[in-house]
C-alpha positions as CSV (number, residue, x, y, z in Angstrom):
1,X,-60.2,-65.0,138.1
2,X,-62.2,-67.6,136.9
3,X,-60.8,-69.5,134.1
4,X,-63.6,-69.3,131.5
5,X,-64.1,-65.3,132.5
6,X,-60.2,-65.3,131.4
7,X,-60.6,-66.7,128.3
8,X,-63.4,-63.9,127.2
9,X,-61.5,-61.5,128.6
10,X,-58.9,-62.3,126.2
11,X,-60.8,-63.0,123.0
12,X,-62.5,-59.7,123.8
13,X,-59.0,-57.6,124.3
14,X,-58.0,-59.3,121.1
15,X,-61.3,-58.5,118.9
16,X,-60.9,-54.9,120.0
17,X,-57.0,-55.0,119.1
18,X,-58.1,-56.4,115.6
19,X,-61.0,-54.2,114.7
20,X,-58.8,-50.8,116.1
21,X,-56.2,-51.9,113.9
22,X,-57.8,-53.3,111.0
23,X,-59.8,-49.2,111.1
24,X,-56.5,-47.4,111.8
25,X,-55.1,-49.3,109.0
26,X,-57.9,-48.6,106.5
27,X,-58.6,-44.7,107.9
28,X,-54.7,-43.6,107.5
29,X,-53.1,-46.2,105.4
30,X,-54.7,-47.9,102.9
31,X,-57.3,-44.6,102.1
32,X,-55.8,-43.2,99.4
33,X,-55.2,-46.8,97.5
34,X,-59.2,-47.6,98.3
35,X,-60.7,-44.2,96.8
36,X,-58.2,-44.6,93.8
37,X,-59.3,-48.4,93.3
38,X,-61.1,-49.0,89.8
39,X,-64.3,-50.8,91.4
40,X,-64.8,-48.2,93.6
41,X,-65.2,-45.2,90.3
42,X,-69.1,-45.7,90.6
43,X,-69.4,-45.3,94.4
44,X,-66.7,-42.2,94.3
45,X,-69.2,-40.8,91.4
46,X,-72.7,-41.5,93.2
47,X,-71.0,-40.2,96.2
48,X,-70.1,-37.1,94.4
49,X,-73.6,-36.0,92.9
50,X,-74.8,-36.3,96.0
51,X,-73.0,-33.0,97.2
52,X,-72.1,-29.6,95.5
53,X,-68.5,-30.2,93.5
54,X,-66.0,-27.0,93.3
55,X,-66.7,-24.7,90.6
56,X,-63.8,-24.3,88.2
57,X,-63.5,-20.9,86.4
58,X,-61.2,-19.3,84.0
59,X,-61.3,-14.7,84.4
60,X,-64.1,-15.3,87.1
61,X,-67.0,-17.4,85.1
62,X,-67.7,-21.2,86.2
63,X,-66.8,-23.0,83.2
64,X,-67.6,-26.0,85.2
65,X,-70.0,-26.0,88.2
66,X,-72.6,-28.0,89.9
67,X,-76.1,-27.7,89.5
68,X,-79.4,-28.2,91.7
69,X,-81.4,-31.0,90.6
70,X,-85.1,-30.8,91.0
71,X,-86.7,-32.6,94.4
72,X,-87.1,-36.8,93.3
73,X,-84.2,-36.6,91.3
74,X,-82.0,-39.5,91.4
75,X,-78.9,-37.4,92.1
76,X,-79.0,-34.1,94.2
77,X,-76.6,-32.3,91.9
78,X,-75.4,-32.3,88.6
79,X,-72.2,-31.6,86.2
80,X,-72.8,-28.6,84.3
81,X,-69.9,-27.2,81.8
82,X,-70.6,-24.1,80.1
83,X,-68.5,-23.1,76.5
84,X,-68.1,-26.6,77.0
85,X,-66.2,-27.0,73.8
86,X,-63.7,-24.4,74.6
87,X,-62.7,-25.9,77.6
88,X,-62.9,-30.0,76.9
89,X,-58.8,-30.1,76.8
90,X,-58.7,-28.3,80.3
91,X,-62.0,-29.4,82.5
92,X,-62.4,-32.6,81.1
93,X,-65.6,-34.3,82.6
94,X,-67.3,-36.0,85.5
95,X,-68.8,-39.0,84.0
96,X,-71.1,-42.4,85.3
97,X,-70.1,-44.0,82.4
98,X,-66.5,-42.7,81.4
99,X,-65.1,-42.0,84.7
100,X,-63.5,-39.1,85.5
101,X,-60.4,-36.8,83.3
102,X,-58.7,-33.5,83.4
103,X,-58.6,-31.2,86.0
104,X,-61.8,-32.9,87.3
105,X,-59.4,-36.0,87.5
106,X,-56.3,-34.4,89.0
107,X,-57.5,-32.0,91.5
108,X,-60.6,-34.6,92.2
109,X,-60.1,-34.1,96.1
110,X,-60.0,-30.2,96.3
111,X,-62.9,-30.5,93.9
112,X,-65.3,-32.7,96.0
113,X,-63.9,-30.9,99.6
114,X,-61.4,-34.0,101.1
115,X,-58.1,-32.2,100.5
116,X,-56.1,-31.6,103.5
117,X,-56.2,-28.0,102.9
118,X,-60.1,-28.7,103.5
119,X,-59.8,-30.9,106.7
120,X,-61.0,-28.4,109.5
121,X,-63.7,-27.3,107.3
122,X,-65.1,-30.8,107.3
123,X,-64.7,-31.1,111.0
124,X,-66.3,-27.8,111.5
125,X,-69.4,-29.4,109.1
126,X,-69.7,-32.4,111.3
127,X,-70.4,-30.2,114.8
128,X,-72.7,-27.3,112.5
129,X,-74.4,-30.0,110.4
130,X,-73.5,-28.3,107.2
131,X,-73.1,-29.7,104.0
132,X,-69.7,-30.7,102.7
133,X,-68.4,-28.5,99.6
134,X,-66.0,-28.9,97.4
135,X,-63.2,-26.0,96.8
136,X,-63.3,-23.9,93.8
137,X,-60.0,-23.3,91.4
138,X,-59.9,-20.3,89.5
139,X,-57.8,-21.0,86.1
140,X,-54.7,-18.8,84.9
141,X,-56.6,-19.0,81.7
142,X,-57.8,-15.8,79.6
143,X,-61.1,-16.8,78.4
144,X,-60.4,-13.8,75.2
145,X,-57.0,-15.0,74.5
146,X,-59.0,-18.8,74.9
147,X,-61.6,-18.2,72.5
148,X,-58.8,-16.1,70.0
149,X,-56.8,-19.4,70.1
150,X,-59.9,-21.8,69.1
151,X,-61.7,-19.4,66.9
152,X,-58.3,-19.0,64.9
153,X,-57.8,-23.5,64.5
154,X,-60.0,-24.7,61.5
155,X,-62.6,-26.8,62.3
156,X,-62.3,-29.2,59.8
157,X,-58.6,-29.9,61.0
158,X,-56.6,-31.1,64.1
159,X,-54.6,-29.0,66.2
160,X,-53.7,-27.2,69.3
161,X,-52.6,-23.8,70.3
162,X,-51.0,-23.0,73.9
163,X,-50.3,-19.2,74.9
164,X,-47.7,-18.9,78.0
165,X,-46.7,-15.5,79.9
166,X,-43.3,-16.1,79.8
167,X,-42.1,-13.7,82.9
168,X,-44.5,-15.8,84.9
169,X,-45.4,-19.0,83.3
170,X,-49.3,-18.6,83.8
171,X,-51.3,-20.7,80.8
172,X,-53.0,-18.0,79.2
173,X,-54.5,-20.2,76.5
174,X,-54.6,-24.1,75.8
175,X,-57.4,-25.3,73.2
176,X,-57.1,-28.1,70.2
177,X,-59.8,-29.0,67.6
178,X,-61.5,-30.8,67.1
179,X,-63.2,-30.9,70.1
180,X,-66.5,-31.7,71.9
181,X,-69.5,-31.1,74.5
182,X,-68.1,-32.7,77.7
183,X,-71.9,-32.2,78.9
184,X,-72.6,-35.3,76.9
185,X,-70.5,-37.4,79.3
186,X,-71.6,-36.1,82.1
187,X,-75.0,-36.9,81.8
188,X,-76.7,-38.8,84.8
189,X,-78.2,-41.7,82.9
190,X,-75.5,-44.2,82.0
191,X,-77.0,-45.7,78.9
192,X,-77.1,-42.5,77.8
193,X,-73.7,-41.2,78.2
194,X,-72.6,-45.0,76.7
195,X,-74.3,-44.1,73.5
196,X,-73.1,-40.2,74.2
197,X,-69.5,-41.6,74.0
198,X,-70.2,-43.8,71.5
199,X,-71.0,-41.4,68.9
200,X,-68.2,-39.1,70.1
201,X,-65.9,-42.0,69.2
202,X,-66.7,-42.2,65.7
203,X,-64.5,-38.9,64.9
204,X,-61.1,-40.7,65.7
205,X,-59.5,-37.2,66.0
206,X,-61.6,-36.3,68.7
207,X,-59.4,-36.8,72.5
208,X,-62.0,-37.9,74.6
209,X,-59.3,-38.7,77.6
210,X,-57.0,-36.5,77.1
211,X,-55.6,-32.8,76.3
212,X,-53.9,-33.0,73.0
213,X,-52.0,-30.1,73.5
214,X,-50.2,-31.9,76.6
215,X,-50.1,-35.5,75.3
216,X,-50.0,-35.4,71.7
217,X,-46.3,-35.8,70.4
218,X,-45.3,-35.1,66.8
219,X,-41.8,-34.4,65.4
220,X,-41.7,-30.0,65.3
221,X,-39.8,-30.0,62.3
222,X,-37.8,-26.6,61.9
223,X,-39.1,-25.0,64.9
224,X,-36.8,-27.5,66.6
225,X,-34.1,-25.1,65.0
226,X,-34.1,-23.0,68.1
227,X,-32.9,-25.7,70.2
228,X,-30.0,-25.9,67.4
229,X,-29.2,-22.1,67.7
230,X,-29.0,-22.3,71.2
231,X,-26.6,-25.2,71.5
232,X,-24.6,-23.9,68.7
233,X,-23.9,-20.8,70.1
234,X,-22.9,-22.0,73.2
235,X,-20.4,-24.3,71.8
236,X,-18.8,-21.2,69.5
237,X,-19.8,-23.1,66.1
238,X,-23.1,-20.4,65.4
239,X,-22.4,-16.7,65.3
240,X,-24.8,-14.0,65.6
241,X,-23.3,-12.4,62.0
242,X,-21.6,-15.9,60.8
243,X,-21.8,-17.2,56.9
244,X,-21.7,-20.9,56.6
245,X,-22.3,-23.4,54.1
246,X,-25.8,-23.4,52.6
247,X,-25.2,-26.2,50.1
248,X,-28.4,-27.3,48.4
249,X,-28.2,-30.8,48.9
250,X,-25.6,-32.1,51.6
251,X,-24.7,-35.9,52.5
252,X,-23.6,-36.8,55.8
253,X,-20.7,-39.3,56.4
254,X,-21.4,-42.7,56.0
255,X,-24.7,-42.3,54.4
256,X,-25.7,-41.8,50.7
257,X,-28.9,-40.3,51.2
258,X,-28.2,-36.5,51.4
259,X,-30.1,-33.9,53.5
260,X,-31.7,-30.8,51.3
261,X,-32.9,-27.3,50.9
262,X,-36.6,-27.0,50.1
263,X,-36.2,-27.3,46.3
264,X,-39.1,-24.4,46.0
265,X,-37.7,-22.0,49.0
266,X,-35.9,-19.2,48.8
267,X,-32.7,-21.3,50.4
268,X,-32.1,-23.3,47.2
269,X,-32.0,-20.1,45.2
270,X,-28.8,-18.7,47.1
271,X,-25.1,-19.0,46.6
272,X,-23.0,-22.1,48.7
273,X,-22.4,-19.7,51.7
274,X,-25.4,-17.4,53.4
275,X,-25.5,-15.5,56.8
276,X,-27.2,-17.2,59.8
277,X,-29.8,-14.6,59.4
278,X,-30.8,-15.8,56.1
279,X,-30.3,-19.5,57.1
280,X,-32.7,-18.5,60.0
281,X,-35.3,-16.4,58.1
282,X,-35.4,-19.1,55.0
283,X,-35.0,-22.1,57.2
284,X,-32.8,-23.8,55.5
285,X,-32.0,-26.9,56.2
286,X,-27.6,-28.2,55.1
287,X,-26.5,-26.0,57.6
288,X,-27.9,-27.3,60.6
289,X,-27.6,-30.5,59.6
290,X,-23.7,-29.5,59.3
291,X,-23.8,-27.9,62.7
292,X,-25.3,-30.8,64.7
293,X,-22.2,-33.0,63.8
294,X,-19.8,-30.8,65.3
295,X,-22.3,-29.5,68.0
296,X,-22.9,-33.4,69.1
297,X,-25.9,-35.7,70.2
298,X,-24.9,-34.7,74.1
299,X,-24.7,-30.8,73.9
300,X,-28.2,-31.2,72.2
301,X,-29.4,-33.3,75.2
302,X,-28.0,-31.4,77.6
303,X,-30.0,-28.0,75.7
304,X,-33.2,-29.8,75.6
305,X,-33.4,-30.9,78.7
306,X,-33.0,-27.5,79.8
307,X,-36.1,-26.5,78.0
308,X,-37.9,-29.8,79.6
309,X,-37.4,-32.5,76.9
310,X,-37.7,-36.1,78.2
311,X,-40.3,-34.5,81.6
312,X,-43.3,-35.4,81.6
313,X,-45.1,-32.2,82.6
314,X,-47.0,-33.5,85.6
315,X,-47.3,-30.6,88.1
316,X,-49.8,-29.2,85.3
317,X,-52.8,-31.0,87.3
318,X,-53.5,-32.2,84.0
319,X,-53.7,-36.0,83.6
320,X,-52.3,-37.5,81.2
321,X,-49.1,-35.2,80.2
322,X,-46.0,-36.7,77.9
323,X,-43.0,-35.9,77.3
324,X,-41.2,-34.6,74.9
325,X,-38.6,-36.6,73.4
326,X,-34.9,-36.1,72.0
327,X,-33.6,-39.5,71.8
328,X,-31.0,-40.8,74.0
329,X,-29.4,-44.2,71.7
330,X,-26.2,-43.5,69.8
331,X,-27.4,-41.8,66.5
332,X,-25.7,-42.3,63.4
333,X,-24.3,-38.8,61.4
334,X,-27.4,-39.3,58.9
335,X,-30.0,-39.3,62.1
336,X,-28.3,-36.7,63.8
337,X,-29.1,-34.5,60.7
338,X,-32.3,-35.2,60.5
339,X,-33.0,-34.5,64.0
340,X,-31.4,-31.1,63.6
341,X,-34.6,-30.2,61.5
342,X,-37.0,-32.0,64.0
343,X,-37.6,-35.1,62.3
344,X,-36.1,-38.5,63.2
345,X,-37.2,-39.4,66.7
346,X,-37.4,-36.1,67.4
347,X,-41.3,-35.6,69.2
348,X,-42.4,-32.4,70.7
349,X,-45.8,-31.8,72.6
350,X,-47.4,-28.2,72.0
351,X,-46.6,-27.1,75.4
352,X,-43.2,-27.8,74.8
353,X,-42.6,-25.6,72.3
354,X,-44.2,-22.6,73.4
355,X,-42.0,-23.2,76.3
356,X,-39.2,-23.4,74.2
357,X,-40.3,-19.8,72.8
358,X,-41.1,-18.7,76.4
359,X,-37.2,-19.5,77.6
360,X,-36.0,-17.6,74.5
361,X,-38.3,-14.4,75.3
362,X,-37.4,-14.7,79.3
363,X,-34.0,-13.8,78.8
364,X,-33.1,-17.3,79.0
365,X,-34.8,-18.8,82.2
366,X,-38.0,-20.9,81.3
367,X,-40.9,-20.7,84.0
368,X,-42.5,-23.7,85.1
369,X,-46.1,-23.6,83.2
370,X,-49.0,-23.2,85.7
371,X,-52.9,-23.7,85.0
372,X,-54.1,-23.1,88.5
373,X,-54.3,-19.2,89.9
374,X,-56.2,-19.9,92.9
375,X,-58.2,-22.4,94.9
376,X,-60.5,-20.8,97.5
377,X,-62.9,-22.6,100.1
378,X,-67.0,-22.6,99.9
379,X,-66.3,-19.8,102.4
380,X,-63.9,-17.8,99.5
381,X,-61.2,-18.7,102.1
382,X,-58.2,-18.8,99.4
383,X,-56.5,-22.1,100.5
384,X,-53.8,-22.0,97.7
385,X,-52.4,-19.1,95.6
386,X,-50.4,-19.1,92.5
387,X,-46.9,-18.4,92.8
388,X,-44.4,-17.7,90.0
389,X,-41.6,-20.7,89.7
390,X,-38.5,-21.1,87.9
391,X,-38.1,-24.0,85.9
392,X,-34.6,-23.8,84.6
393,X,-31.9,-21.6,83.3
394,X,-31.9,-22.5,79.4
395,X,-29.1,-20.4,78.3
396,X,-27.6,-16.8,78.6
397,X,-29.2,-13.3,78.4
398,X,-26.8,-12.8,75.5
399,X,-27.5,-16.3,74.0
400,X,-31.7,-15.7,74.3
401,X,-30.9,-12.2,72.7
402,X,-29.3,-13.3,69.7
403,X,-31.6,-15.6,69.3
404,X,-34.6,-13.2,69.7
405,X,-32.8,-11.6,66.8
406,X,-32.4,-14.2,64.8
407,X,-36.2,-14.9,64.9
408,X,-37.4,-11.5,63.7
409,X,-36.2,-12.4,60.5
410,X,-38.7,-14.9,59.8
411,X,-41.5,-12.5,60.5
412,X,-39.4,-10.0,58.3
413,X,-38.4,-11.3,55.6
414,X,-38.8,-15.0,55.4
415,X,-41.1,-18.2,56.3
416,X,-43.8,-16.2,58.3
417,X,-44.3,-13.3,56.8
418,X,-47.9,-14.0,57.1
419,X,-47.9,-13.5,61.1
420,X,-46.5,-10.1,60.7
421,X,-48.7,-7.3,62.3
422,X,-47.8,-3.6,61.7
423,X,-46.7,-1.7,64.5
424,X,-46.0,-5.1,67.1
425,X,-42.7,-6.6,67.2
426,X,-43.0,-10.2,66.8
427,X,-40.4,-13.5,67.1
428,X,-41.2,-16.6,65.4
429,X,-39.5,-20.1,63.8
430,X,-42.1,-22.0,61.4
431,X,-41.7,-25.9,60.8
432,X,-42.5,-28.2,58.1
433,X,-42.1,-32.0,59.5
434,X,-43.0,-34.8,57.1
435,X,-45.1,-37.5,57.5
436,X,-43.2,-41.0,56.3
437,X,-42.7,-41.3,52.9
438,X,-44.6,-40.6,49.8
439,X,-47.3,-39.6,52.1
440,X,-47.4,-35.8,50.8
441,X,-48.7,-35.2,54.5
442,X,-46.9,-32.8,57.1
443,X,-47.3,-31.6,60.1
444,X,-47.5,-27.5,60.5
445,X,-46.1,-25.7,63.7
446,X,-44.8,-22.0,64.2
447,X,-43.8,-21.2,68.0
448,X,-42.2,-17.4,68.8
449,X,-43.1,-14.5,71.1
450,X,-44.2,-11.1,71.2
451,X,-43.5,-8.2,71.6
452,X,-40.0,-9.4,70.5
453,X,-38.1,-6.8,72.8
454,X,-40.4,-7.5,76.2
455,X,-42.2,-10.6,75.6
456,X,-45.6,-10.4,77.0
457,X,-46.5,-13.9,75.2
458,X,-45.2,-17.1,74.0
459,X,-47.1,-19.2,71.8
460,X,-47.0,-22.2,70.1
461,X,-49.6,-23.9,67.0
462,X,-49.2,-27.2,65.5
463,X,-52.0,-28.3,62.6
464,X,-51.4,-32.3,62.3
465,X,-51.2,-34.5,59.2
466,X,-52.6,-32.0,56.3
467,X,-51.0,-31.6,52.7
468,X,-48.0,-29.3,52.5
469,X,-50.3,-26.8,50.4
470,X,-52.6,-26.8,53.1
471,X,-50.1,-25.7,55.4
472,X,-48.8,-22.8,53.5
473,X,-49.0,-19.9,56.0
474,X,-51.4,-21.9,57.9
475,X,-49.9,-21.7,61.4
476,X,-48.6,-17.9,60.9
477,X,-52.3,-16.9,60.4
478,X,-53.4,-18.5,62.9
479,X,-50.3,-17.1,65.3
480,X,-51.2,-13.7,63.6
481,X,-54.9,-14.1,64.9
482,X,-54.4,-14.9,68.1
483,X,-51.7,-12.2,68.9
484,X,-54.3,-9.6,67.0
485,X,-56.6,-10.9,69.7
486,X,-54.0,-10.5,72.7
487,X,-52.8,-6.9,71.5
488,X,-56.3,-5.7,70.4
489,X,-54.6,-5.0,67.0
């Protein structure tokens, strides 16, 4: 062969060996990192309105779905979100300007049709000439038990309210206030969704990137108690019918700054030595600061982490999530105490305390929390189906029935007397947590289940940084609302 025929022989086998390589290598290997790659947002978004995107719906209705665009438009289809406001927290939005959050964010490639579930629907497109579609998820959500939940939150305050099936762990409800029209971030004009989000930005309470009810952590105050009863019962120190010390004020060793009984509470108006039911029902505070010495930091984050402290909840499909925290360094006697009453370092997430409630009511094993029932193909092929999952064992049946019993009381006869509804059995543990010092501001939760004795929901309401007077029975109304709502009641 002649030499110079070689030669291009050679550099041609080589350029082919490059450019199959270099494509093999950007097709199946670096794919993923491309499409995920900031610069590339824009391109993945014009790309996106330029084909119908999955319709996400919660009890059969699109609460997000895209729309026809009239012929000369610059885009073929736009982002529509209907009850837009009751949804914010769990759509999020498909933005030009602000990119992309929520479910539209997390399950972005069943959404726009490139999931591997879709794969031989897109080769099947390329020989029919049809138009790529993006899959649809149906939501475990119950759009009455949704709109119960955000009707009963004040407007003029922050707060979420989550609603679990505890014998499944389907997310029956997940809203926060205040929120907003995602529809004004997914307008198809960027200047106009810049000033959109600009405005929007002014309320700082408003989450325009995230769900609250998964990300926002605050300390949970006495509905930590639960966690308390749980671990003190399994180490022996907590009986069912126990008295213990109920000490107005009580200083743990090596501090002088002693730990109290709400001075205007019915605890501080008792004798030295009270049942557990009282202790519960009142929620007094000495004895579980008592408790937690002998019970130890390790027992408690051995419970908590049962329940899915320090986990961030990322199988959700929600994006961001945080976890819940129970801090791991060495605390001193006086810290311990105060986490004992969900102060401290002590941070919970909404979620995490309706699971916390759910464990209780499911006779002790916690199901993971799901948000997704069903994703089905443009063709209503169902590509993925919800499936009930076990999270973890939290404690015994025993241990979640004493407990159950312990938080009737407080619907009873104690702190939330104002969720009680006649004729429904309901469980519950309210919290105060304070805000700093001299701040006067708290944060307001109440988690429990209902009916107590076969749990049909767990819920969980937190109203952030409001006066303690504006908390008074605050969360038990809204508790009492929402279960009205679930029960027809």
């Amino acid at each position: 062969m002649n030499q110079a025929i070689r030669r291009t022989w050679v550099a041609i086998v080589a350029l082919l060996a490059i450019i199959m390589g270099a494509t093999t290598y950007v097709q199946f290997f670096a794919a993923d990192a491309i499409n995920n790659d900031a610069l590339n947002t824009s391109r993945k978004l014009d790309a996106a309105n330029s084909s119908p995107r999955g319709t996400i719906l919660a009890g059969g209705e699109a609460i997000a779905e895209s729309v026809k665009n009239p012929e000369g438009s610059t885009y073929a289809y736009k982002r529509v979100y209907n009850d837009a406001k009751l949804y914010s927290g769990l759509t999020g939005y498909f933005s030009l300007d602000a990119g992309v959050t929520q479910l539209e964010s997390s399950q972005n490639q069943t959404l726009m049709g490139s999931s591997d579930d879709q794969f031989f629907d897109r080769i099947a497109n390329l020989f029919t000439g049809t138009e790529d579609q993006g899959a649809n998820i149906e939501l475990t959500i119950d759009p009455k038990i949704q709109k119960a939940a955000y009707d009963a939150l004040p407007d003029d305050f922050k707060g979420s309210v989550v609603v679990l099936n505890p014998k499944t762990g389907e997310i029956l409800a997940m809203v926060s206030k205040p929120s907003f029209d995602t529809n004004l971030l997914a307008v198809q004009s960027t200047s106009k969704a810049a000033a959109n989000r600009a405005e929007l930005s002014k309320n700082k309470n408003i989450r325009l990137y995230w769900n609250p009810a998964v990300q926002d952590r605050v300390s949970p105050g006495s509905t930590f108690k639960v966690l308390d009863l749980v671990a003190g019962m399994e180490t022996g120190y907590f009986k069912l019918d126990g008295e213990y010390d109920n000490s107005l004020k009580w200083t743990p060793p090596g501090t002088s700054t002693p730990l109290g009984n709400f001075d205007g509470g019915n605890c501080s108006q008792q004798p030295d030595k009270a049942s557990l039911r009282f202790i519960v029902a009142q929620s007094c505070n000495t004895p579980f600061g008592q408790a937690i010495q002998e019970i130890g930091q390790d027992k408690m984050k051995e419970v908590t982490e049962r329940f899915g402290f320090n986990s961030k909840p990322d199988w959700l499909g929600l994006s961001p999530t945080a976890a819940s925290v129970w801090p791991t360094d060495k605390m001193s006697p006086g810290n311990l105490a105060s986490a004992s009453i969900g102060q401290y370092d002590v941070q919970t997430t909404v979620l995490q305390m309706a699971m916390v409630s759910a464990g209780i009511a499911n006779d002790g094993v916690l199901m993971k929390p799901q948000l997704i029932k069903q994703v089905t193909g443009s063709d209503l092929k169902v590509l993925q189906d919800f499936k009930a999952e076990k999270y973890s064992t939290v404690t015994t049946p025993q241990i979640a029935n004493d407990v159950t019993e312990l938080m009737r009381g407080p619907v009873q006869s104690g702190t939330a007397r104002r969720a009680a509804i006649p004729g429904l059995d309901i469980a519950a543990k309210t919290g105060t947590a304070q805000i700093g010092t001299g701040t006067g501001k708290v944060n307001a939760w109440i988690t429990g289940f209902a009916p107590a004795d076969d749990p049909e929901v767990a819920i969980a309401v937190n109203v952030e940084n409001i006066t303690y007077d504006q908390s008074h029975g605050l969360t038990s109304t809204i508790m009492k609302n929402v279960l009205k709502a679930v029960f027809n009641k």
